[in-house]
PDB file of N, CA, C and O in Angstrom:
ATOM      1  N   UNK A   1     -32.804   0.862  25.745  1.00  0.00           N
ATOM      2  CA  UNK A   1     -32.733   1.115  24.332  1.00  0.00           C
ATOM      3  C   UNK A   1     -33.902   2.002  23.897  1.00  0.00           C
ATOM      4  O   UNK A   1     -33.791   2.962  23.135  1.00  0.00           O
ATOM      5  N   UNK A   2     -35.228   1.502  24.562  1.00  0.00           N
ATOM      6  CA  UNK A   2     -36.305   2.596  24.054  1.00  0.00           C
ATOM      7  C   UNK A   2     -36.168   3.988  23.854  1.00  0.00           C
ATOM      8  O   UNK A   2     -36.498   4.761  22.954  1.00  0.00           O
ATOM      9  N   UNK A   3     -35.156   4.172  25.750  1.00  0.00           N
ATOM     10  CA  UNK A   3     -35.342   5.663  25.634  1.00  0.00           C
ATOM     11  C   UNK A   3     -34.158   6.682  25.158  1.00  0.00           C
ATOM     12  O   UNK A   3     -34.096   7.877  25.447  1.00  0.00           O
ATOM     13  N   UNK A   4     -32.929   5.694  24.102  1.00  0.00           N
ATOM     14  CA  UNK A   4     -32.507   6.034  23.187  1.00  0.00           C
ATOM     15  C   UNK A   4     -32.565   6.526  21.782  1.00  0.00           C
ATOM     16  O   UNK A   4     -31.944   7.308  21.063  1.00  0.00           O
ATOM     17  N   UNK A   5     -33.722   5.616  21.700  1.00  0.00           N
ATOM     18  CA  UNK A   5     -34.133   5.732  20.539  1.00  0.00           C
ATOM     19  C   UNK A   5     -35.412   6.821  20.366  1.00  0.00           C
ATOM     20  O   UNK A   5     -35.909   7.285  19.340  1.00  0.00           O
ATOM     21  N   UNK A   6     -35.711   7.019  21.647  1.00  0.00           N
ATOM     22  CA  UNK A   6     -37.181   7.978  21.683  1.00  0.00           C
ATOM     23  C   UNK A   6     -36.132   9.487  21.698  1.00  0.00           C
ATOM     24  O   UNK A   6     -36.223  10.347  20.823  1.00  0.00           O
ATOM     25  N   UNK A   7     -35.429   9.543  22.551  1.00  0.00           N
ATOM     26  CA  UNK A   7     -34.595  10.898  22.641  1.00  0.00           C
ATOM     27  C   UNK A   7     -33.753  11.532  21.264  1.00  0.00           C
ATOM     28  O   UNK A   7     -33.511  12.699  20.956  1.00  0.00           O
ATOM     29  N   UNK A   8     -33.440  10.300  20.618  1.00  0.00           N
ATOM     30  CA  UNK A   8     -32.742  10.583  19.484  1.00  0.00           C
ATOM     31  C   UNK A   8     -33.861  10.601  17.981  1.00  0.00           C
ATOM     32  O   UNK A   8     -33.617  10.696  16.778  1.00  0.00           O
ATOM     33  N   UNK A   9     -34.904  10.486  18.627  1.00  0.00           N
ATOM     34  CA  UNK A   9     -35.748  10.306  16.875  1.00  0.00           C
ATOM     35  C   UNK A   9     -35.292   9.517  16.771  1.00  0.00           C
ATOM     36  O   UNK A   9     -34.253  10.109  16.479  1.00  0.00           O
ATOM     37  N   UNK A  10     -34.968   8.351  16.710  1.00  0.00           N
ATOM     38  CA  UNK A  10     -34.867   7.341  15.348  1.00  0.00           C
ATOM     39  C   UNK A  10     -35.927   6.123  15.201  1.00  0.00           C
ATOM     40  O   UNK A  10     -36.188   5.228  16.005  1.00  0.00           O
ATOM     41  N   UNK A  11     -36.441   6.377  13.935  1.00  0.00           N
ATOM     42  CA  UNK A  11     -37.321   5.640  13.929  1.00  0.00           C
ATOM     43  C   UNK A  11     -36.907   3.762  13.752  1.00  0.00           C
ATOM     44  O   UNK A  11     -35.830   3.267  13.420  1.00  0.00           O
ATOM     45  N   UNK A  12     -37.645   3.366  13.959  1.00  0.00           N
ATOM     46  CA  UNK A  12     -37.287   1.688  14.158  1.00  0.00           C
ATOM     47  C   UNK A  12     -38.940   1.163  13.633  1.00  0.00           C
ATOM     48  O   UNK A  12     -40.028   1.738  13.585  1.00  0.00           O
ATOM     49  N   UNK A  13     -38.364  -0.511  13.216  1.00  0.00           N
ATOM     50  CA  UNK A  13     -39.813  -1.106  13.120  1.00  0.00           C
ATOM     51  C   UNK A  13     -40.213  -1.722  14.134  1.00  0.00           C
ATOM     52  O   UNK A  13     -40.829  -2.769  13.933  1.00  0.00           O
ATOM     53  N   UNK A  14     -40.015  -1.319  15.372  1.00  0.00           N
ATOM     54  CA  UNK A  14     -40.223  -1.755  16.252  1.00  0.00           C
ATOM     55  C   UNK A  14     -41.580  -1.425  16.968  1.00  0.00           C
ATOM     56  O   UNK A  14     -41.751  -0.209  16.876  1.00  0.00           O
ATOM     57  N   UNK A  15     -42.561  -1.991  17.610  1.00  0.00           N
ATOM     58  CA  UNK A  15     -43.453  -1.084  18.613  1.00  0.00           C
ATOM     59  C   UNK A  15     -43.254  -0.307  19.232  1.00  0.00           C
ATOM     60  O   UNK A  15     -42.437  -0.672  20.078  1.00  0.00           O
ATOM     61  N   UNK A  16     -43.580   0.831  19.368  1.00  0.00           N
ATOM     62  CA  UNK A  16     -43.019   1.798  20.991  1.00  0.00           C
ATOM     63  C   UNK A  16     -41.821   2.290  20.521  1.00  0.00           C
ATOM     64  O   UNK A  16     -41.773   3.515  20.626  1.00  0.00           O
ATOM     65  N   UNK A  17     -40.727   1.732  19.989  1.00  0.00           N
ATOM     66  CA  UNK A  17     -39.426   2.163  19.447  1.00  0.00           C
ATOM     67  C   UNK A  17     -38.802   1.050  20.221  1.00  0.00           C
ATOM     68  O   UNK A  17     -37.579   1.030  20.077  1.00  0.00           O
ATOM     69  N   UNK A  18     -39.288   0.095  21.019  1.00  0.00           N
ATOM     70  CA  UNK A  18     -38.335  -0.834  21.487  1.00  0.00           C
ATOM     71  C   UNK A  18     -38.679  -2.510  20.962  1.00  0.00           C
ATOM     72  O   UNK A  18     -39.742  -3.020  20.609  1.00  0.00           O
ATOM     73  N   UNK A  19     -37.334  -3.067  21.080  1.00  0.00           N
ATOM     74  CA  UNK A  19     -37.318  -4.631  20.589  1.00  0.00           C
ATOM     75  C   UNK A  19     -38.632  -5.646  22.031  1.00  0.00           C
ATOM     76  O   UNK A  19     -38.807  -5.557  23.246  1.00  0.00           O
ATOM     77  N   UNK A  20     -39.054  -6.256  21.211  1.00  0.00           N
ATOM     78  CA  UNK A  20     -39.832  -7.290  21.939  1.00  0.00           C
ATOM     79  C   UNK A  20     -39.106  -8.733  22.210  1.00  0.00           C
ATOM     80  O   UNK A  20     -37.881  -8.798  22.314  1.00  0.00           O
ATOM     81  N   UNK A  21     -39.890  -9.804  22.310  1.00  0.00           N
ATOM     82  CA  UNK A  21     -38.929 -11.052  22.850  1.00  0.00           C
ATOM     83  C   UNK A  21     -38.142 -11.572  22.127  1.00  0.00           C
ATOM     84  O   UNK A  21     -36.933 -11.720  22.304  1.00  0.00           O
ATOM     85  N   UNK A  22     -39.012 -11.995  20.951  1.00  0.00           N
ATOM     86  CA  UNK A  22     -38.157 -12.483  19.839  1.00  0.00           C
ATOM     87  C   UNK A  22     -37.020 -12.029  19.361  1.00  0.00           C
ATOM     88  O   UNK A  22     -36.067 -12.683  18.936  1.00  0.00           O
ATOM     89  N   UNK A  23     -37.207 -10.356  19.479  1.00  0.00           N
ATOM     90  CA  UNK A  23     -35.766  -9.690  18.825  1.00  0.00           C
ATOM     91  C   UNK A  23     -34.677  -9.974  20.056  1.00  0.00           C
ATOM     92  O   UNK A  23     -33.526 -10.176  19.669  1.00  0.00           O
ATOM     93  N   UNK A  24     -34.929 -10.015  21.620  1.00  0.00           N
ATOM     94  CA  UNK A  24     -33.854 -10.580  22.230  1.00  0.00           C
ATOM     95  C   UNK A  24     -33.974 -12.152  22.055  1.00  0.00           C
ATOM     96  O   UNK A  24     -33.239 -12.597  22.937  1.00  0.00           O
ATOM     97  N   UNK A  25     -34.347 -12.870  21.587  1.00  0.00           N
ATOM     98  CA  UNK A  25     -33.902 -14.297  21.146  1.00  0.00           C
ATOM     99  C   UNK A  25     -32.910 -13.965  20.414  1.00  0.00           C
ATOM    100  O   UNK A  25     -31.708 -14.019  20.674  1.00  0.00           O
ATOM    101  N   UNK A  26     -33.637 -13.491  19.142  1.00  0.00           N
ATOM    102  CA  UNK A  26     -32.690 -13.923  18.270  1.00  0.00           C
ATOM    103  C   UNK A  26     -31.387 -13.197  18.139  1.00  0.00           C
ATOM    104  O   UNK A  26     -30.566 -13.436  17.253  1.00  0.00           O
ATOM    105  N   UNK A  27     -31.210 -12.032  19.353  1.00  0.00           N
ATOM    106  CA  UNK A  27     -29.835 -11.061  19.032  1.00  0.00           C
ATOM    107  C   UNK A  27     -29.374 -12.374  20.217  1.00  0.00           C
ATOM    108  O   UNK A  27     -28.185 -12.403  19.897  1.00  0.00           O
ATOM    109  N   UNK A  28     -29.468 -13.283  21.161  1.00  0.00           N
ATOM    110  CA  UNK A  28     -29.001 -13.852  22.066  1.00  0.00           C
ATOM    111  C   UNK A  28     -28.416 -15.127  21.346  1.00  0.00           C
ATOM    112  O   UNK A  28     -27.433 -15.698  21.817  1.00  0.00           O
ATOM    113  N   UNK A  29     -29.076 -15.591  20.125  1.00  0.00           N
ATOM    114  CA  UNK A  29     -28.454 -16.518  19.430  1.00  0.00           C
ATOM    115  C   UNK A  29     -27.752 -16.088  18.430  1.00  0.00           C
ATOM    116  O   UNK A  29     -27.178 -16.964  17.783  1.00  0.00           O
ATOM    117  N   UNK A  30     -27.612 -14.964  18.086  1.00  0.00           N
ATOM    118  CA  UNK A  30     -27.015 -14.581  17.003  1.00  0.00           C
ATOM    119  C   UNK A  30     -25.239 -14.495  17.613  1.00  0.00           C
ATOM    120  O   UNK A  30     -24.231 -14.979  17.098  1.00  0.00           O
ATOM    121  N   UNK A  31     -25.424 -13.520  19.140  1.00  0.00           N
ATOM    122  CA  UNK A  31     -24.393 -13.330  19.612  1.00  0.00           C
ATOM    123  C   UNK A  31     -23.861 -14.474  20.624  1.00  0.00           C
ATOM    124  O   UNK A  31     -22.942 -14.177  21.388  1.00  0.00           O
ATOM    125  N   UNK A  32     -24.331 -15.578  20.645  1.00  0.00           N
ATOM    126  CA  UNK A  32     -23.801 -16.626  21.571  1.00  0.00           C
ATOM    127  C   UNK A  32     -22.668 -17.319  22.201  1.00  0.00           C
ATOM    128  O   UNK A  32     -22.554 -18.049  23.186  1.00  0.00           O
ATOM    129  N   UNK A  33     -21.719 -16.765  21.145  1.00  0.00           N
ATOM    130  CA  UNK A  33     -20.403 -17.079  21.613  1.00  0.00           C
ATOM    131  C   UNK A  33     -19.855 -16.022  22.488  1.00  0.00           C
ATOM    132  O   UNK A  33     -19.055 -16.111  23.420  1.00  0.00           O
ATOM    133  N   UNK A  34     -20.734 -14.550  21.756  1.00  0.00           N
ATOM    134  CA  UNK A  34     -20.114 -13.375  22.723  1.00  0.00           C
ATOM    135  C   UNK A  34     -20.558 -12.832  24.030  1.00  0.00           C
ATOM    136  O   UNK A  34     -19.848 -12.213  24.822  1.00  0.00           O
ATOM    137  N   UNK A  35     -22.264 -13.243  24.214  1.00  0.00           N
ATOM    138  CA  UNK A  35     -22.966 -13.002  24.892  1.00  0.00           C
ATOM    139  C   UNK A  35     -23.351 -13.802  25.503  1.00  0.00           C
ATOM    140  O   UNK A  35     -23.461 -14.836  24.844  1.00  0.00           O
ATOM    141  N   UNK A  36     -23.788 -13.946  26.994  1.00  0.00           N
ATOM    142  CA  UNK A  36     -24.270 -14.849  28.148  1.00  0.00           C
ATOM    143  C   UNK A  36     -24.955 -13.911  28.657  1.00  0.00           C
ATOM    144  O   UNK A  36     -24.685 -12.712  28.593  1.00  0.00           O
ATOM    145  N   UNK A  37     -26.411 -14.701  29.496  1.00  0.00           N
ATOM    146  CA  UNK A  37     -27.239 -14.475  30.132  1.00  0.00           C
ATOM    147  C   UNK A  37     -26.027 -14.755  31.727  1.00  0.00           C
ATOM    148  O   UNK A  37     -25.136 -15.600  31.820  1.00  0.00           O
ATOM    149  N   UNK A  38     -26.457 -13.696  32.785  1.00  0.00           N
ATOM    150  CA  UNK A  38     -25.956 -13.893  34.013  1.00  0.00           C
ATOM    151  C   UNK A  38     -27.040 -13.564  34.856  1.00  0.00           C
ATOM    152  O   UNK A  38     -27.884 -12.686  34.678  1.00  0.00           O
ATOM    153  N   UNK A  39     -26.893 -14.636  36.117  1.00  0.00           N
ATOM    154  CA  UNK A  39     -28.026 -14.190  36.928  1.00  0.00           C
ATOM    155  C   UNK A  39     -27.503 -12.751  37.741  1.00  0.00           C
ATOM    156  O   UNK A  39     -26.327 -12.410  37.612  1.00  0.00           O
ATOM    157  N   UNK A  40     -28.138 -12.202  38.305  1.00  0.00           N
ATOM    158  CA  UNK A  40     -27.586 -10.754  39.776  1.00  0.00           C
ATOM    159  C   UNK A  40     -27.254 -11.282  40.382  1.00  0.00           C
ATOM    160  O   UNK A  40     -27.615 -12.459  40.371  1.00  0.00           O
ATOM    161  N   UNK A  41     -26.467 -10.894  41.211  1.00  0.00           N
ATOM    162  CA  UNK A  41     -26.013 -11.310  42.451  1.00  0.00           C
ATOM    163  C   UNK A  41     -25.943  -9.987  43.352  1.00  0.00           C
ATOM    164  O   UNK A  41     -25.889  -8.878  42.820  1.00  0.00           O
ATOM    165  N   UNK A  42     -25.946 -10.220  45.249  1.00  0.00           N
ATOM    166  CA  UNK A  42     -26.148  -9.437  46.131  1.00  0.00           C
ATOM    167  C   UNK A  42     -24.875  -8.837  45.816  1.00  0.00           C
ATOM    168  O   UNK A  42     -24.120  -9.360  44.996  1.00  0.00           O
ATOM    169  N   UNK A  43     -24.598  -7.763  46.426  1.00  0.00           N
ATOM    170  CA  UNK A  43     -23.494  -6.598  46.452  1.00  0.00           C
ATOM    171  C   UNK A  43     -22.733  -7.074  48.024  1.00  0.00           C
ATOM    172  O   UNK A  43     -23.398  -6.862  49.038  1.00  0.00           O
ATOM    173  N   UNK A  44     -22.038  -7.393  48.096  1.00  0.00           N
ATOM    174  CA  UNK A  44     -21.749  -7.212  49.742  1.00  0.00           C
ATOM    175  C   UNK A  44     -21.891  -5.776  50.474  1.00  0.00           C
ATOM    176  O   UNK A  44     -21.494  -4.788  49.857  1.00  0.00           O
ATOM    177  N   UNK A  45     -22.339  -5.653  51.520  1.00  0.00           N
ATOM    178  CA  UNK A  45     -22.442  -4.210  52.453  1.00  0.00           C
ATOM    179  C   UNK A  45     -21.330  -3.245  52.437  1.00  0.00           C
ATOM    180  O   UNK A  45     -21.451  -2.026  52.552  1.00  0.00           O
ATOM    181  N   UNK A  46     -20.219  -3.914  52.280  1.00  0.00           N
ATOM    182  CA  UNK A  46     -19.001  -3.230  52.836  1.00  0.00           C
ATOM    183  C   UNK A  46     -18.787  -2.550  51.036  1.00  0.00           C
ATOM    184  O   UNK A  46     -18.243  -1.445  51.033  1.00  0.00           O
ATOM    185  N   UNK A  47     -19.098  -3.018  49.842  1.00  0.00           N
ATOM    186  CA  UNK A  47     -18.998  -2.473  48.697  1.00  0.00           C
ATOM    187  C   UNK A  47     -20.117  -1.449  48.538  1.00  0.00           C
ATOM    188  O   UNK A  47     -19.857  -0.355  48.038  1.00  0.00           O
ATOM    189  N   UNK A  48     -21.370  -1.759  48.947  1.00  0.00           N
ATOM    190  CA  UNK A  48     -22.388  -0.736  48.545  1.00  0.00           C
ATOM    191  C   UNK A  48     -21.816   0.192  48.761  1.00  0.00           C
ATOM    192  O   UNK A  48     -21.339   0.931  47.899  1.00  0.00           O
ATOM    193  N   UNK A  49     -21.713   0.413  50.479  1.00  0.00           N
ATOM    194  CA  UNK A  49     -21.778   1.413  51.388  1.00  0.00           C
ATOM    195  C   UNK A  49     -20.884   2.471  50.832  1.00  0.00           C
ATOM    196  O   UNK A  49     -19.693   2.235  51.035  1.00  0.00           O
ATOM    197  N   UNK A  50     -21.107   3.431  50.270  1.00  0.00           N
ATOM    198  CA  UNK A  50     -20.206   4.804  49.651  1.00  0.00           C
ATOM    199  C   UNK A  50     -20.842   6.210  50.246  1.00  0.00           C
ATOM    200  O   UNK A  50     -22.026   6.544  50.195  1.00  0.00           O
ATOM    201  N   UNK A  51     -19.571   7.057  50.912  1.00  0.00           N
ATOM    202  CA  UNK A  51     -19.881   8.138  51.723  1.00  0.00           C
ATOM    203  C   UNK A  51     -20.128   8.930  50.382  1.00  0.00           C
ATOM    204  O   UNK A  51     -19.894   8.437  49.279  1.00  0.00           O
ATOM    205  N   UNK A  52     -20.732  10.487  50.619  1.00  0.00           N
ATOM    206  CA  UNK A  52     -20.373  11.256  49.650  1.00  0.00           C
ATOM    207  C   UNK A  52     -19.806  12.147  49.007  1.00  0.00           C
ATOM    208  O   UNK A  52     -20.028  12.806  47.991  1.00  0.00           O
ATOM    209  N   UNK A  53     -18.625  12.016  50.171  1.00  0.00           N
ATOM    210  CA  UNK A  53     -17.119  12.573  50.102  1.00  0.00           C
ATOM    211  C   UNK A  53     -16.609  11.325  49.754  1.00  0.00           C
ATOM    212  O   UNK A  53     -15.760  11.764  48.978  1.00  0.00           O
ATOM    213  N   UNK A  54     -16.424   9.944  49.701  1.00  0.00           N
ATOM    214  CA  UNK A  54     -15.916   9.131  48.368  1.00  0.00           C
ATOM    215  C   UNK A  54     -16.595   9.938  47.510  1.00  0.00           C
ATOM    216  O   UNK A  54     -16.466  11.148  47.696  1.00  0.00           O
ATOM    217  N   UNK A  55     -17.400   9.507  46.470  1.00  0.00           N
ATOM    218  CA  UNK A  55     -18.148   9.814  45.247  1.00  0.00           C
ATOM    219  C   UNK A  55     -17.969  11.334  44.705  1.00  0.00           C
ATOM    220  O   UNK A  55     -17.752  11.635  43.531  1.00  0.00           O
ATOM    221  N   UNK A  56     -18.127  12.394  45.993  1.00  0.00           N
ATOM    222  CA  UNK A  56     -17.294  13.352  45.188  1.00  0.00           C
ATOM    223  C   UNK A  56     -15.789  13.765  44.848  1.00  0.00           C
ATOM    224  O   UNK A  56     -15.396  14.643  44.079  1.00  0.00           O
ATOM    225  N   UNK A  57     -15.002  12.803  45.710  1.00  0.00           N
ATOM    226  CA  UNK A  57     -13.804  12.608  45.186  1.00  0.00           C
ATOM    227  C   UNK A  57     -13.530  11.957  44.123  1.00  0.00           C
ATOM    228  O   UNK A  57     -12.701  12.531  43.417  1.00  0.00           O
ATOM    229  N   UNK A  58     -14.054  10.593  43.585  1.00  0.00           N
ATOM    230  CA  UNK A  58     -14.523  10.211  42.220  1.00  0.00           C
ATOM    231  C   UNK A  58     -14.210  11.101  41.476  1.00  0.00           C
ATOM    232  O   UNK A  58     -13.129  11.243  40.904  1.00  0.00           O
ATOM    233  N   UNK A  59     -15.582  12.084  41.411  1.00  0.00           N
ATOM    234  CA  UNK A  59     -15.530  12.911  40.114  1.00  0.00           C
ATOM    235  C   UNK A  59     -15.122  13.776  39.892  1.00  0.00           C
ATOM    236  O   UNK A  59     -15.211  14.194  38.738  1.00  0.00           O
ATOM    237  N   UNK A  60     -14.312  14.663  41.093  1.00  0.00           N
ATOM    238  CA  UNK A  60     -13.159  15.730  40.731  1.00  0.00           C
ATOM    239  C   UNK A  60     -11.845  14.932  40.381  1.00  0.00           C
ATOM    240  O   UNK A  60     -11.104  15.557  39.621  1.00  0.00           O
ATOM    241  N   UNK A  61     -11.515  14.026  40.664  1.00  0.00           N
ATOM    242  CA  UNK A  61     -10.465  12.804  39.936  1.00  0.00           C
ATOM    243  C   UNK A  61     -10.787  12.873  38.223  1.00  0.00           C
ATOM    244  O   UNK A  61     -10.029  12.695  37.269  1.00  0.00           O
ATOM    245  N   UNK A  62     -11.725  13.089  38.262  1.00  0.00           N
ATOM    246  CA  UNK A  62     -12.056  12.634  36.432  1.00  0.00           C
ATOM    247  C   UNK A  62     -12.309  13.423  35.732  1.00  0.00           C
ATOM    248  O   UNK A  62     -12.193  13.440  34.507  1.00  0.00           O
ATOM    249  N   UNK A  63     -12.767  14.333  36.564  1.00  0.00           N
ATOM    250  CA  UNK A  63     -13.485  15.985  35.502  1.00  0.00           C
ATOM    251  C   UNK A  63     -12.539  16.105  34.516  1.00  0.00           C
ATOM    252  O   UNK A  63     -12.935  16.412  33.391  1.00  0.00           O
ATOM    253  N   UNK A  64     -10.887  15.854  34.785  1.00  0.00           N
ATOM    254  CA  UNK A  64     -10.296  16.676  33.520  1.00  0.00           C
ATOM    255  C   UNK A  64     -10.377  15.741  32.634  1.00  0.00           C
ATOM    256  O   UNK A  64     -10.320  16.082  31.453  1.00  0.00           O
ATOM    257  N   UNK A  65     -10.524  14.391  32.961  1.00  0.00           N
ATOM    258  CA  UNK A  65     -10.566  13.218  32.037  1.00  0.00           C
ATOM    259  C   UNK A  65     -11.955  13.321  30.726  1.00  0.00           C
ATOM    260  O   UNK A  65     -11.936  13.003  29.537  1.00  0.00           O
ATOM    261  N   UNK A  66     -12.904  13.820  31.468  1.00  0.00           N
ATOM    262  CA  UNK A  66     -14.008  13.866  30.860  1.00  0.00           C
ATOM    263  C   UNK A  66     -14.423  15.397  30.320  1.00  0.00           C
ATOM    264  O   UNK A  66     -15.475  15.633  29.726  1.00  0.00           O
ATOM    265  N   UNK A  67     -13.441  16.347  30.623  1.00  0.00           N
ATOM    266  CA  UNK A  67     -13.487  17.840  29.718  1.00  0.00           C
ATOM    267  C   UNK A  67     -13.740  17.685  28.098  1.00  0.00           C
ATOM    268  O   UNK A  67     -12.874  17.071  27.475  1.00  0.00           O
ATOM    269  N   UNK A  68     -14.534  18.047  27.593  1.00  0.00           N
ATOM    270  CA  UNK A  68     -14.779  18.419  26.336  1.00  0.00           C
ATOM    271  C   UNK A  68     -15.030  17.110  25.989  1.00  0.00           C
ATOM    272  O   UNK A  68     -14.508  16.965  24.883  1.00  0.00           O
ATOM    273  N   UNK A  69     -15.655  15.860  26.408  1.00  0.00           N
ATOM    274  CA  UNK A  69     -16.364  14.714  26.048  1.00  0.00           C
ATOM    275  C   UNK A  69     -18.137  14.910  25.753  1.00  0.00           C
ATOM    276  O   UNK A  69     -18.885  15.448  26.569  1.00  0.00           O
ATOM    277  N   UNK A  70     -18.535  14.407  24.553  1.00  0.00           N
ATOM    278  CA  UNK A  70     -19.816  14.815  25.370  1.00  0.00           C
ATOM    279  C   UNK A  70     -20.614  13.731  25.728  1.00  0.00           C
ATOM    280  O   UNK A  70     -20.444  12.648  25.168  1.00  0.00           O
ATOM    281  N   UNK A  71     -21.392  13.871  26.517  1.00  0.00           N
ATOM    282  CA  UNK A  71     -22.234  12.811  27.554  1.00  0.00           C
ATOM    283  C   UNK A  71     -22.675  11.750  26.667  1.00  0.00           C
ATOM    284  O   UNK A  71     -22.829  10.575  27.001  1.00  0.00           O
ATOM    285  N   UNK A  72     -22.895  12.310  25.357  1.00  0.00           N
ATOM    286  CA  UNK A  72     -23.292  11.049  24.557  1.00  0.00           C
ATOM    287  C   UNK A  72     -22.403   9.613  23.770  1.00  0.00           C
ATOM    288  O   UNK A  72     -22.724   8.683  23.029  1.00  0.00           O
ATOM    289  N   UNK A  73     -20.795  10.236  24.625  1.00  0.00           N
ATOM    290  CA  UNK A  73     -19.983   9.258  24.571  1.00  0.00           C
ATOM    291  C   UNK A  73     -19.633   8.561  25.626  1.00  0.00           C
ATOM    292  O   UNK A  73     -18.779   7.726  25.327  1.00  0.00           O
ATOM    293  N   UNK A  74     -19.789   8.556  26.206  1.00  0.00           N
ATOM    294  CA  UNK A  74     -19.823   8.032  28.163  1.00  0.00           C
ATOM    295  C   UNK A  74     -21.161   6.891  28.195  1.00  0.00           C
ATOM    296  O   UNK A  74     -22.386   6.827  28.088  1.00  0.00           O
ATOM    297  N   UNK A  75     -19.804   5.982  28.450  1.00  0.00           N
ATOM    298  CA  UNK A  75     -20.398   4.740  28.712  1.00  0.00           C
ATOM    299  C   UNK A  75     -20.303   4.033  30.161  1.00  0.00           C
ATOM    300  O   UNK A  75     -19.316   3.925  30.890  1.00  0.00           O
ATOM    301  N   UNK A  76     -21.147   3.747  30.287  1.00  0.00           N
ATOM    302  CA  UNK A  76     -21.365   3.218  31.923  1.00  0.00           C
ATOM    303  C   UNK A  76     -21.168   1.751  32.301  1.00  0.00           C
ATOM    304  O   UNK A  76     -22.190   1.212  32.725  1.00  0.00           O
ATOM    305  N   UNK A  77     -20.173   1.061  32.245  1.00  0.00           N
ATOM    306  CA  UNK A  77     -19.713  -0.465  32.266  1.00  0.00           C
ATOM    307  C   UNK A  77     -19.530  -0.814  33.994  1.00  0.00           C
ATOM    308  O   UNK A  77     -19.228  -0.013  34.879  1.00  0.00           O
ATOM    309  N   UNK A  78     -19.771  -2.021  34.094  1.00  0.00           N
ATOM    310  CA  UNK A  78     -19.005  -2.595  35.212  1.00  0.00           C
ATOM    311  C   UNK A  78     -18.140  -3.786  35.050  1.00  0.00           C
ATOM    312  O   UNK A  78     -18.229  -4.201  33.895  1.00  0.00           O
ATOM    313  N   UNK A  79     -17.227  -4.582  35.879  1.00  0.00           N
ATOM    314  CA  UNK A  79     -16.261  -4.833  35.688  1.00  0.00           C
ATOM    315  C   UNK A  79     -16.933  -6.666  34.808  1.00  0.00           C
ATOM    316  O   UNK A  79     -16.135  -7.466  34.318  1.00  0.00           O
ATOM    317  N   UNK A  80     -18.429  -6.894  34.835  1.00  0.00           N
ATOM    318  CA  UNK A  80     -18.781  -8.155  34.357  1.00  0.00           C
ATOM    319  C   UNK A  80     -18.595  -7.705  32.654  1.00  0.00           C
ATOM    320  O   UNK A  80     -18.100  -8.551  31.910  1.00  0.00           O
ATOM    321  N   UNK A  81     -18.954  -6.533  32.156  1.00  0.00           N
ATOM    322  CA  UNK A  81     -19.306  -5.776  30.585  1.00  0.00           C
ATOM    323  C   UNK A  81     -18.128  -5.870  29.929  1.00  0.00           C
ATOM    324  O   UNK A  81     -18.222  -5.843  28.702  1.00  0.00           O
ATOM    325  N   UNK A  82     -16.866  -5.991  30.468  1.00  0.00           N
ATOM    326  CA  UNK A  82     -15.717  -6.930  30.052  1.00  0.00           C
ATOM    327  C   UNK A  82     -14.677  -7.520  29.912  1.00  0.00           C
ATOM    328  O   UNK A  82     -13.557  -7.284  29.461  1.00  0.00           O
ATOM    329  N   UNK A  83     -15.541  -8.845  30.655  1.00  0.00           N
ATOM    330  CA  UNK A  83     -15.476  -9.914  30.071  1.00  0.00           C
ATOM    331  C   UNK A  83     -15.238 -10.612  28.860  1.00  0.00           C
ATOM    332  O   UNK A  83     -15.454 -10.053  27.784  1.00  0.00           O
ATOM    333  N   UNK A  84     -14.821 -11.761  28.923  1.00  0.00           N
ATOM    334  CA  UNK A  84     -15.022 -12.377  27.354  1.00  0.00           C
ATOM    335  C   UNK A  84     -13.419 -12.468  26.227  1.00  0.00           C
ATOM    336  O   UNK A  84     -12.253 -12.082  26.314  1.00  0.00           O
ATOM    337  N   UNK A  85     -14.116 -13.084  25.408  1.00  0.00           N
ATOM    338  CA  UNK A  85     -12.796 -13.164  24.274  1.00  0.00           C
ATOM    339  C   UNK A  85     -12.366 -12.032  23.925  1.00  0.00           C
ATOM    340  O   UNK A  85     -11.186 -11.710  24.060  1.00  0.00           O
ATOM    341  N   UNK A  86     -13.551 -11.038  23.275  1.00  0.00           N
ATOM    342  CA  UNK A  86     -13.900 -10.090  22.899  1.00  0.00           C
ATOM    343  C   UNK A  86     -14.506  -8.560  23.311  1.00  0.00           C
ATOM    344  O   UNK A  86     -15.707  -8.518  23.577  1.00  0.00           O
ATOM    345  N   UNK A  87     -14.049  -7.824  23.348  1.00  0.00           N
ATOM    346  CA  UNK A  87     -13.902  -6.512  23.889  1.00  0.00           C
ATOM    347  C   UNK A  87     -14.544  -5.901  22.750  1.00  0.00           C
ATOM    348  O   UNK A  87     -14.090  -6.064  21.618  1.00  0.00           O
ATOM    349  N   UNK A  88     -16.014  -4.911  23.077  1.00  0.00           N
ATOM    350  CA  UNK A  88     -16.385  -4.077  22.154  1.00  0.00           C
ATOM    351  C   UNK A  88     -16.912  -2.676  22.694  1.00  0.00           C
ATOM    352  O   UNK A  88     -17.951  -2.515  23.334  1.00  0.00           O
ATOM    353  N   UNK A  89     -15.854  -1.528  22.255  1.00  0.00           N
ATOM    354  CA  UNK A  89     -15.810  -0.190  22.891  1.00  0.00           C
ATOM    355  C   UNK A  89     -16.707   0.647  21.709  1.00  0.00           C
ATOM    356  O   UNK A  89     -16.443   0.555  20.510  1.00  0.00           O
ATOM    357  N   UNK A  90     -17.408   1.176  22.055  1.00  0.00           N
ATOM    358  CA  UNK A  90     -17.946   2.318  21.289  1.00  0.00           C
ATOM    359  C   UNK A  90     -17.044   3.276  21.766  1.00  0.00           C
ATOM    360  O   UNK A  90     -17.119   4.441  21.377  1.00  0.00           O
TER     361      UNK A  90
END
């Protein structure tokens, strides 16, 4: 979030431009029904492992998908982000 907010100017009352503990308390109780803490977990080997002929097949798959998007709408999810009752897409 800091270095959103540092790239974009926007000012905040925040220190630094980023939230401290309390502000994740209280966005963690605020959002509690929607939001959970999860611990990490290991990746298995056989998922890490990506050649880079996968990965550039990836993104010639998508280029036309992502033509005339701009980067500042591209969101980077994995399959835990959703989860839930509730689905929230920017």
């Amino acid at each position: 979030m800091e270095n959103y907010v540092n790239a974009n100017s926007i000012s905040t009352r925040w220190p630094a431009g980023r939230p401290g503990k309390d502000w994740c308390y209280f966005f963690l109780k605020r959002w509690r029904g929607e939001v959970r803490l999860k611990r990490p977990t290991n990746v298995r080997r056989s998922r890490a492992e990506v050649s880079p002929t996968i990965v550039r097949a990836f993104f010639e798959r998508i280029r036309t998908h992502l033509e005339g998007v701009p980067a500042t709408h591209i969101i980077n999810y994995d399959e835990s982000n959703l989860q839930g009752t509730r689905k929230f897409l920017i």
